[in-house]
SETIVEX-364067 format. One record per atom (N, C-alpha, C): x, y, z; residue in one letter. Coordinates in steps of 0.1 Angstrom, whole numbers, padded with zeros to 4 digits, always signed. Example, Ala and Ser with C-alpha at 12.3 -4.5 7.8 and 13.67 -1.06 7.14 Angstrom:
BEGIN
+0132-0057+0078a;+0123-0045+0078a;+0132-0033+0078a;+0128-0022+0071s;+0137-0011+0071s;+0129+0000+0079s;
! end
This chain:
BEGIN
-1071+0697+1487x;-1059+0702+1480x;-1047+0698+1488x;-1032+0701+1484x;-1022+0703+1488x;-1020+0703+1503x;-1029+0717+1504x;-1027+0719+1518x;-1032+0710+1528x;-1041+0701+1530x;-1044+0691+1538x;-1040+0683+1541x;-1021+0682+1538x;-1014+0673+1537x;-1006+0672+1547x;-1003+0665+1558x;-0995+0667+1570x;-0984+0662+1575x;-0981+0654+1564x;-0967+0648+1567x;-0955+0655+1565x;-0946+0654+1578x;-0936+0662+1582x;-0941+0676+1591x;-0951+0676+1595x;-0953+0687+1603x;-0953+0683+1616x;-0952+0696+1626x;-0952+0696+1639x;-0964+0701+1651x;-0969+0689+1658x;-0982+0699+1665x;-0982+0697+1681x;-0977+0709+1684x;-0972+0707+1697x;-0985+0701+1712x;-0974+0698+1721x;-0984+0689+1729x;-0980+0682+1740x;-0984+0681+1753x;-0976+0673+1760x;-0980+0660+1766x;-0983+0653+1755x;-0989+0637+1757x;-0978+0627+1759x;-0974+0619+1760x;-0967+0607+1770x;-0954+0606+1752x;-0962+0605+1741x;-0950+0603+1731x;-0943+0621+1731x;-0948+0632+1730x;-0941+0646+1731x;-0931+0643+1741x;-0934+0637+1753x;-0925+0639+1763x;-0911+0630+1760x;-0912+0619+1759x;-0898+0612+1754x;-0889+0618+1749x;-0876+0615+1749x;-0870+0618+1744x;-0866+0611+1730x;-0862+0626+1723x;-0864+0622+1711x;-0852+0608+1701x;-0845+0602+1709x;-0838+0592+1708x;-0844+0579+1706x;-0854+0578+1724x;-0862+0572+1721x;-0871+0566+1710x;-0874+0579+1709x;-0885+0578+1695x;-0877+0576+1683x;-0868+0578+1679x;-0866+0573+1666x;-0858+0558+1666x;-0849+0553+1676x;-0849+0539+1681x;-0864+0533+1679x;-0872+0535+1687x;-0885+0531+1690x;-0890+0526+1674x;-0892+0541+1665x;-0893+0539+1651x;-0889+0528+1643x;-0876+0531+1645x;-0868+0517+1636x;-0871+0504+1639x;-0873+0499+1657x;-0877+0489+1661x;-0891+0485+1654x;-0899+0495+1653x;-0914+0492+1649x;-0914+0489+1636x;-0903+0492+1629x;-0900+0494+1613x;-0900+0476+1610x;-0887+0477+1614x;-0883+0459+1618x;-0891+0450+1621x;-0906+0452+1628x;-0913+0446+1635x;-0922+0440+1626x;-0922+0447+1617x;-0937+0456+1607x;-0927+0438+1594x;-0917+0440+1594x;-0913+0432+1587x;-0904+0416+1588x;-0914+0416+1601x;-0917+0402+1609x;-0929+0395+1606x;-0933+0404+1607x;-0949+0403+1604x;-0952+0392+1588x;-0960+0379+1594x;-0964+0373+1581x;-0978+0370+1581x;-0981+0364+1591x;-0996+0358+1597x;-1005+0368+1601x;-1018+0371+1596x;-1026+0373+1603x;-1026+0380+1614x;-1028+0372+1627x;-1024+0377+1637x;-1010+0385+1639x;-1003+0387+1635x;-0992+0398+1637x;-0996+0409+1629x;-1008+0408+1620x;-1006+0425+1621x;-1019+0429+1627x;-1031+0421+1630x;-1035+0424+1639x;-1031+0434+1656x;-1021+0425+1660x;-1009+0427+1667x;-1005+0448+1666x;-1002+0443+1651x;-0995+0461+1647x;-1004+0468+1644x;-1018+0463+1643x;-1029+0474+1639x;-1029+0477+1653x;-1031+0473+1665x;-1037+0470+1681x;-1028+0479+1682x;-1012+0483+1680x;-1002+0491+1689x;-1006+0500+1681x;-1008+0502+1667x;-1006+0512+1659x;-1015+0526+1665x;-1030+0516+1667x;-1039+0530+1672x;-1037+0529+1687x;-1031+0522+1693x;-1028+0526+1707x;-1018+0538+1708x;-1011+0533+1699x;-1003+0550+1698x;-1005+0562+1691x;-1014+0557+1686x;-1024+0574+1679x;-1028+0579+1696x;-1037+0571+1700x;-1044+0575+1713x;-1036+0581+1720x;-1024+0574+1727x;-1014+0580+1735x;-1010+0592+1726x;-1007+0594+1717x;-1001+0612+1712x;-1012+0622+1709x;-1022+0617+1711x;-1029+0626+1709x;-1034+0639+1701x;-1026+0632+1694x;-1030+0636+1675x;-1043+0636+1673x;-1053+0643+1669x;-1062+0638+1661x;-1057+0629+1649x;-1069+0617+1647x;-1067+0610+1640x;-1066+0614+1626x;-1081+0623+1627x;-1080+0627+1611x;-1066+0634+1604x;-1056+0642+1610x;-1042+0643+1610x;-1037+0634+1606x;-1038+0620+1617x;-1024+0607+1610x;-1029+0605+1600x;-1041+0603+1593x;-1044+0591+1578x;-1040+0605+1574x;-1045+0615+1573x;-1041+0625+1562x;-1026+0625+1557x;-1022+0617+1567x;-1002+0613+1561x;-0999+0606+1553x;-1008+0600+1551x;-1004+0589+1540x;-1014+0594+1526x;-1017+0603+1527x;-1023+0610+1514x;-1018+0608+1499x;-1005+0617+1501x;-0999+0619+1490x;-0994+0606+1483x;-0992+0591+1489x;-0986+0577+1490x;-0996+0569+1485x;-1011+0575+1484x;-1018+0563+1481x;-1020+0557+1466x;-1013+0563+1457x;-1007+0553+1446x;-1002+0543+1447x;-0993+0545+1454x;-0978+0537+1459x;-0984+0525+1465x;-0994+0528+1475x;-1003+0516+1481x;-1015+0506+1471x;-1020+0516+1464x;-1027+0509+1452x;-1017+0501+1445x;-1005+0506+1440x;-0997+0499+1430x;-0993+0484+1436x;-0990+0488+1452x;-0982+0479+1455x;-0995+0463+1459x;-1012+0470+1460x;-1017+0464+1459x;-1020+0456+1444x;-1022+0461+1437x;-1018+0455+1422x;-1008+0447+1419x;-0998+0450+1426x;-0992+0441+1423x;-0991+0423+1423x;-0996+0423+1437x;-0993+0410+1441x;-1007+0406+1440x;-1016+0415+1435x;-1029+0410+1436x;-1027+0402+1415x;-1016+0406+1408x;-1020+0398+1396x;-1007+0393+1396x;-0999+0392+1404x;-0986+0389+1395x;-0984+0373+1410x;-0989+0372+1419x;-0989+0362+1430x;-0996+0351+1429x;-0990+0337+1419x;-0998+0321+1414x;-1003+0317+1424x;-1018+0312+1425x;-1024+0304+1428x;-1036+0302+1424x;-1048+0302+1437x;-1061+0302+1430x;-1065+0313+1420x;-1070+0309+1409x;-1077+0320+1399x;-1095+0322+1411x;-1094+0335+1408x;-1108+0341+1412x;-1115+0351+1402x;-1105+0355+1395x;-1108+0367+1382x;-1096+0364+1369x;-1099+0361+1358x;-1093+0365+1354x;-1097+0375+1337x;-1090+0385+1334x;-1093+0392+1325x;-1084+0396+1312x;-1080+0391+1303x;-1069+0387+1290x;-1056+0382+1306x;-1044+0391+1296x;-1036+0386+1306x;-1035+0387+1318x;-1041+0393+1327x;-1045+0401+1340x;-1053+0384+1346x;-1043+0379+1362x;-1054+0370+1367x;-1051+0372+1380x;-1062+0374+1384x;-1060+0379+1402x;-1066+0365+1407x;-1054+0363+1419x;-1056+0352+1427x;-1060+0349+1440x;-1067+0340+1448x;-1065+0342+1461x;-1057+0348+1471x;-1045+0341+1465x;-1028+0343+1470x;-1029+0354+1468x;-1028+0358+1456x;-1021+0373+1455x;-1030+0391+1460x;-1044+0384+1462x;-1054+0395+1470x;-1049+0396+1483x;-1048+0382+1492x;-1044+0382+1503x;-1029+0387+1510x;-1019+0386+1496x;-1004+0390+1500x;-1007+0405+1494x;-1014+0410+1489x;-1017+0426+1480x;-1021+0432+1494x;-1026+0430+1502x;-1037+0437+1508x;-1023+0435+1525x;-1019+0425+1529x;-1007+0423+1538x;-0998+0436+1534x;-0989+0437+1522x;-0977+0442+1516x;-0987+0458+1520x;-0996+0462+1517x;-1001+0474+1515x;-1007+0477+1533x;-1012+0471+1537x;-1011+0472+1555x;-0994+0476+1562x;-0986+0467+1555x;-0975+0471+1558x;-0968+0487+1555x;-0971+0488+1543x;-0967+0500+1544x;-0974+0511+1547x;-0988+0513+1549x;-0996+0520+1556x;-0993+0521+1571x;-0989+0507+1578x;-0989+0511+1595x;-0971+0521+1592x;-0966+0520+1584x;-0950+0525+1582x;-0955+0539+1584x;-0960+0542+1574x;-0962+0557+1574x;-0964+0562+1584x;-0976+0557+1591x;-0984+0561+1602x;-0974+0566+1614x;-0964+0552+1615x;-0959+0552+1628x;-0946+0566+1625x;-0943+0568+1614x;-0932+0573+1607x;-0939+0588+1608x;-0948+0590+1610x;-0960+0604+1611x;-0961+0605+1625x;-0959+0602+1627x;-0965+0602+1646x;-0947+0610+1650x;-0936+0602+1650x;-0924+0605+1651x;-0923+0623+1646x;-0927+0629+1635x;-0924+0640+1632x;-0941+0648+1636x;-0951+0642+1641x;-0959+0653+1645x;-0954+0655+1662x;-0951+0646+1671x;-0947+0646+1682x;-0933+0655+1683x;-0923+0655+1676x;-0911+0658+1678x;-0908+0671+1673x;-0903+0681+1675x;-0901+0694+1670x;-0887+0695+1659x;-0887+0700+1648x;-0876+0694+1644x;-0856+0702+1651x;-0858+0710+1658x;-0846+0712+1667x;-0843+0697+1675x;-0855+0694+1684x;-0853+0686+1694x;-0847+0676+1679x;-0856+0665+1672x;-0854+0655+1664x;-0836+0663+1657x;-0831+0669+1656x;-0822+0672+1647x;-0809+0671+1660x;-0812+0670+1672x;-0806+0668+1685x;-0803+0653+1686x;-0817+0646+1684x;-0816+0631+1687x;-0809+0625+1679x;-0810+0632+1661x;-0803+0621+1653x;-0789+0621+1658x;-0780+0633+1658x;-0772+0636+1660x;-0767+0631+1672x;-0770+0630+1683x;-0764+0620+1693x;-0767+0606+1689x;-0774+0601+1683x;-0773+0589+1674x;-0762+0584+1669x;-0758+0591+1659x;-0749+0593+1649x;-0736+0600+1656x;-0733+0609+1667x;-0723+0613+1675x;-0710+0603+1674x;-0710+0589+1682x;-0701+0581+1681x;-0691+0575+1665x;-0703+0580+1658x;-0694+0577+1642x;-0684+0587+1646x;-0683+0598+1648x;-0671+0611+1641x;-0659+0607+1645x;-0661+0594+1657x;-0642+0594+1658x;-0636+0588+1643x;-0648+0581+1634x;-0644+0579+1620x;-0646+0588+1606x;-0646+0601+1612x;-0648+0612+1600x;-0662+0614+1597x;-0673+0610+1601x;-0685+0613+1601x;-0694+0622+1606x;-0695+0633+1593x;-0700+0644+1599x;-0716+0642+1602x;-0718+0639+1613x;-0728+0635+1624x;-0736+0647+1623x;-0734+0661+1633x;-0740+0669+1630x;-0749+0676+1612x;-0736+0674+1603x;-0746+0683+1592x;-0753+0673+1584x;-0754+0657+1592x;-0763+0649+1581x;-0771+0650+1590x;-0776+0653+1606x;-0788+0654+1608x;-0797+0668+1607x;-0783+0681+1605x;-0796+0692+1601x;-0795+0692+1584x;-0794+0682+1574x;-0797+0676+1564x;-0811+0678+1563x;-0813+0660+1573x;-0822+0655+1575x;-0837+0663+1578x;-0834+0671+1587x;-0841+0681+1596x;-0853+0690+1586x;-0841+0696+1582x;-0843+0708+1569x;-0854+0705+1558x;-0847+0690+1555x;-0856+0683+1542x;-0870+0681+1551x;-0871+0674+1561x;-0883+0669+1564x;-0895+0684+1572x;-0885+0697+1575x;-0895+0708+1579x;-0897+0712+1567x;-0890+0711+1550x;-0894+0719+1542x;-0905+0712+1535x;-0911+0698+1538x;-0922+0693+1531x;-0934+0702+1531x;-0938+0704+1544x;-0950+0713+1539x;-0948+0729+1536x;-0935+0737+1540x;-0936+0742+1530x;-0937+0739+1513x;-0927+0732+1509x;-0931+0728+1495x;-0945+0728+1491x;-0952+0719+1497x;-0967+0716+1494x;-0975+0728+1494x;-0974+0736+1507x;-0981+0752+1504x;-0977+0753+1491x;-0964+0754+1488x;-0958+0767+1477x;-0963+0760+1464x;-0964+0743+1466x;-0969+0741+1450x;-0987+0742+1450x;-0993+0746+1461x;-1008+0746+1462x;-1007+0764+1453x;-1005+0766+1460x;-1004+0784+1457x;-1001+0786+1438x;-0989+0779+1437x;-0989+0782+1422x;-1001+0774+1411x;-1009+0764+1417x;-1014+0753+1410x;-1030+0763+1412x;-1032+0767+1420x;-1041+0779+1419x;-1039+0791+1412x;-1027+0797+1415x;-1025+0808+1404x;-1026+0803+1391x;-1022+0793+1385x;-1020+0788+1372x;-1040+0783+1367x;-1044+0779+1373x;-1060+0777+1375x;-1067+0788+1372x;-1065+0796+1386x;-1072+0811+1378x;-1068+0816+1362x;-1058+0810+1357x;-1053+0817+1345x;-1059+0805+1334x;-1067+0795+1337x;-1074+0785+1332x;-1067+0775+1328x;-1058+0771+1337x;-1051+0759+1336x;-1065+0746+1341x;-1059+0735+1338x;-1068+0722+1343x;-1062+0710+1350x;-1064+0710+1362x;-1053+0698+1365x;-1061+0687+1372x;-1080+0688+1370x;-1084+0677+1375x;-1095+0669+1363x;-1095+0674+1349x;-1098+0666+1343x;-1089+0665+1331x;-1095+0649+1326x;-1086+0643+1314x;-1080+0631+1315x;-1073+0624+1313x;-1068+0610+1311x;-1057+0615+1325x;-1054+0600+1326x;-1040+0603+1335x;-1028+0606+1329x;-1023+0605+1321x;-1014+0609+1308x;-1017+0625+1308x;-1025+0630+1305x;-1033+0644+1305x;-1026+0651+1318x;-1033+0650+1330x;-1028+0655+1340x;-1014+0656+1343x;-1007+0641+1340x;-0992+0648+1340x;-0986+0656+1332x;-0993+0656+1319x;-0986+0667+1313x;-0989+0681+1315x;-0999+0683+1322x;-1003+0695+1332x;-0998+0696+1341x;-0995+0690+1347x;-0983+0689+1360x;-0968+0695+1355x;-0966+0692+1342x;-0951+0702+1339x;-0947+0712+1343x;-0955+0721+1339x;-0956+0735+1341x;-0955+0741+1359x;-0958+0736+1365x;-0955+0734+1379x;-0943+0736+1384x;-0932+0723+1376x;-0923+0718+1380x;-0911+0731+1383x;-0912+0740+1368x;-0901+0753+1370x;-0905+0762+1383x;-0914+0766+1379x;-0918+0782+1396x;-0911+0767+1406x;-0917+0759+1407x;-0917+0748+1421x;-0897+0748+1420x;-0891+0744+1411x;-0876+0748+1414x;-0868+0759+1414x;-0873+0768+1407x;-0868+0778+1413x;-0875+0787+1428x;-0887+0785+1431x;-0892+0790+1445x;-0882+0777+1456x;-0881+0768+1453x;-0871+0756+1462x;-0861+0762+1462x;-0850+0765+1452x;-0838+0773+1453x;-0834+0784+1460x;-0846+0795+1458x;-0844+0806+1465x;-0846+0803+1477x;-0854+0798+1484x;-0855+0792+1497x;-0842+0789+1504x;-0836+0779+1497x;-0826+0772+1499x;-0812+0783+1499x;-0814+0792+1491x;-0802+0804+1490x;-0804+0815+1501x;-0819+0814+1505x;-0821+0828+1515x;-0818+0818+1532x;-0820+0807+1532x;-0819+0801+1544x;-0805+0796+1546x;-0794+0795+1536x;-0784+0796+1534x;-0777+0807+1541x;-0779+0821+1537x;-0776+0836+1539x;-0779+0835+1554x;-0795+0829+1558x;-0793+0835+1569x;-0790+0829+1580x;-0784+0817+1575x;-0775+0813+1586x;-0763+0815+1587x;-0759+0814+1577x;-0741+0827+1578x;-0746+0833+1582x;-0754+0847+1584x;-0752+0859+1593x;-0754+0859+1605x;-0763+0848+1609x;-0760+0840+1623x;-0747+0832+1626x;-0735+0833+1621x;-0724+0829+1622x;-0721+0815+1628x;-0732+0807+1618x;-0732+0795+1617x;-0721+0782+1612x;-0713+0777+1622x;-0705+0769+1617x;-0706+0753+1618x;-0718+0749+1619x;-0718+0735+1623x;-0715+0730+1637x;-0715+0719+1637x;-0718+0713+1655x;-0706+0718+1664x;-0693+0720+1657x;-0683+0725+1664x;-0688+0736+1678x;-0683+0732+1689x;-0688+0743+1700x;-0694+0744+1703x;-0711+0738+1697x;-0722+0744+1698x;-0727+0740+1712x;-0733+0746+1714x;-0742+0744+1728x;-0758+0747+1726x;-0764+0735+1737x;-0779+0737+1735x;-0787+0744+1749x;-0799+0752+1747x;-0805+0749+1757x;-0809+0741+1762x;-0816+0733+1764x;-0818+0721+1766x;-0813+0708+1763x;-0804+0696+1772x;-0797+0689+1770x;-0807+0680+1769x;-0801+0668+1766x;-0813+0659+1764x;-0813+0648+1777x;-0818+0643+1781x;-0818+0632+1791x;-0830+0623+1790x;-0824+0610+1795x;-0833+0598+1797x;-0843+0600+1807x;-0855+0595+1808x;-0863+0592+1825x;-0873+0580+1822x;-0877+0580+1832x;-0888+0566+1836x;-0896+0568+1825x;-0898+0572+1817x;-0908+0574+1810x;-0898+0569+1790x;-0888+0568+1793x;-0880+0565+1779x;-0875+0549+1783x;-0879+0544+1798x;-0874+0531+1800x;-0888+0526+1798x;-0901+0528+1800x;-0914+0524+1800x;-0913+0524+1785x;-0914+0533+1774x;-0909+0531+1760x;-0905+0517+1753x;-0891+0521+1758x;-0881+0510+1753x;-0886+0493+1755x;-0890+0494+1767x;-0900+0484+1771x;-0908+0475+1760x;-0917+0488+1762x;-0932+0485+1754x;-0926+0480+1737x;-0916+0486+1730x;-0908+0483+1717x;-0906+0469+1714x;-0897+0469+1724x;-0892+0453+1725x;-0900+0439+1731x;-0908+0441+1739x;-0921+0436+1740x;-0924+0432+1725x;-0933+0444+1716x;-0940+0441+1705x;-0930+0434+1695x;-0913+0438+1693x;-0902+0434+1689x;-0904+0418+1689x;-0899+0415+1706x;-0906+0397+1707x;-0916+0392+1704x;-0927+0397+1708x;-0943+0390+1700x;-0939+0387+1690x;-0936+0399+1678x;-0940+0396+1666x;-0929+0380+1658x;-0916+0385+1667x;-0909+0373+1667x;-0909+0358+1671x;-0920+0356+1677x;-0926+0347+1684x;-0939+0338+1676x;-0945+0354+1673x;-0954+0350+1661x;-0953+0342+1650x;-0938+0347+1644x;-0933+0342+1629x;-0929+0332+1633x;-0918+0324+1642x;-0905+0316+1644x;-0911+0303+1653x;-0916+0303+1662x;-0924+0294+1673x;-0936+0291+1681x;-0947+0302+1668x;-0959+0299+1669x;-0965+0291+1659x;
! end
C-alpha cells in the first residue's frame, strides 16, 4: 500500500553522507544530476550504476528503502520506456499494426529510463540522509547571496522543506481514507485502468480538504510561535565545512569529469 512509500522521508544515522554538510549534498545532487545527463555510451552509466550503489553503501540506508523511492514513478518509467521503444527509427524487431519497436528505440527506451531511475535514487538518498531543518538551512545559504536582489531566500527554502516533509504525511492520510472508503466497499484494485481512475475521484476531496487543514493548523502554529521569517533568526547549530565535505566535492567532480571524458574524448 501507500504506506511503503519512502520518498521524502528521514532516517537518522551517522554514516559518512549524514555527516556532510548539507550544502554539500545538494551541490553534490545537482552535479550528479548533470552527470546523469552526460551520460550516452554504455559505459557511462555503467560508471553511474558503480557510484550509484557505492552510495547506497556509504549511507547506509537499507536498500530495500532506496528502490522503494521510486515506487510511486514507475509509470513514468514504463511510459518513458515506451516511448522510445516505438516511436525511435531503425531496426524493426516487432512490429504490431501501427506500433514498431526497434533496436534503436529498446536500447534508447531502456538508457532514458536508467536515467531517470539513478535520478530518483540519488534524489532519495539526499532527503533520507538530511533532516529537513538541517536541508532547509542548506538551501537557504545557497540561495542567501540572491537577497541583495530582493530574493526571499529564506521562505522559498522553508517552501521547499514543508512540501517535501509533507509527502509522506500525504501518503499516510491518502492510505487511511482509501481504506476507510474500502471497508465501506469501495474497489480500487479491480477493473480496467479507466475504472480505477474513476475510483480514485472520490479520494481526491477528504485528500484536499485533510491537505488544507493541515496547512491552516501549521500555519496557526507558527504564528503562535511568533514566527517571522529568516529575519534575526538564529540557529543552534551553524553550519560548517570539514575534511570530509572537501573528500565529497572531490569524489563529484571526479565522476563530473569521467563522465565528460566519456562523452567528448573517448
Amino acid at each position: 500500500m501507500l504506506n511503503n512509500i519512502t520518498f521524502g522521508q528521514y532516517f537518522p544515522g551517522n554514516s559518512f553522507l549524514h555527516r556532510l554538510d548539507p550544502r554539500t549534498k545538494i551541490v553534490g545532487t545537482l552535479l550528479f544530476i548533470s552527470s546523469i545527463f552526460l551520460a550516452e555510451k554504455v559505459t557511462a552509466y555503467v560508471v553511474i550504476l558503480v557510484f550509484t550503489l557505492l552510495a547506497i553503501a556509504v549511507s547506509r540506508i537499507p536498500p530495500r528503502f532506496v528502490f522503494r523511492s521510486f515506487r510511486p514513478l514507475w509509470i513514468i518509467l514504463v511510459f518513458t520506456l515506451g516511448i522510445h521503444m516505438f516511436s525511435t527509427p531503425g531496426l524493426v524487431l516487432y512490429a504490431w499494426g501501427p506500433l514498431t519497436l526497434t533496436q534503436e528505440g529498446l536500447r534508447q527506451g531502456i538508457l532514458m529510463s536508467a536515467r531517470l531511475l539513478f535520478l530518483i535514487i540519488m534524489s532519495s538518498l539526499l532527503t533520507f540522509t538530511t533532516s529537513p531543518i538541517v536541508l532547509t538551512d542548506g538551501i537557504e545559504r545557497l540561495l542567501s547571496p540572491f537577497r541583495k536582489i530582493g530574493f526571499p531566500a529564506h521562505e522559498l527554502a522553508m517552501m521547499m522543506t514543508i512540501a517535501l516533509r509533507f509527502i509522506p504525511t500525504l501518503l499516510e492520510e491518502t492510505d487511511r481514507i482509501m481504506k476507510a472508503q474500502m471497508a465501506r466497499g469501495a474497489d480500487f484494485s479491480s477493473g480496467t485502468i479507466v475504472r480505477r481512475a474513476q475510483n480514485m475521484i472520490p479520494l481526491l476531496i477528504p485528500l484536499f480538504i485533510s491537505a488544507f487543514r493541515r496547512a491552516d493548523e501549521l500555519a496557526t502554529a507558527m504564528e503562535a510561535r511568533c514566527y517571522r521569517g529568516g529575519e534575526n533568526r538564529t540557529r543552534m547549530k551553524e553550519l560548517a565545512l570539514s575534511w570530509l565535505d572537501g573528500i565529497a566535492a572531490c569524489v563529484f567532480s571526479l565522476l563530473l569529469f569521467l563522465l565528460a571524458y566519456l562523452r567528448w574524448w573517448h
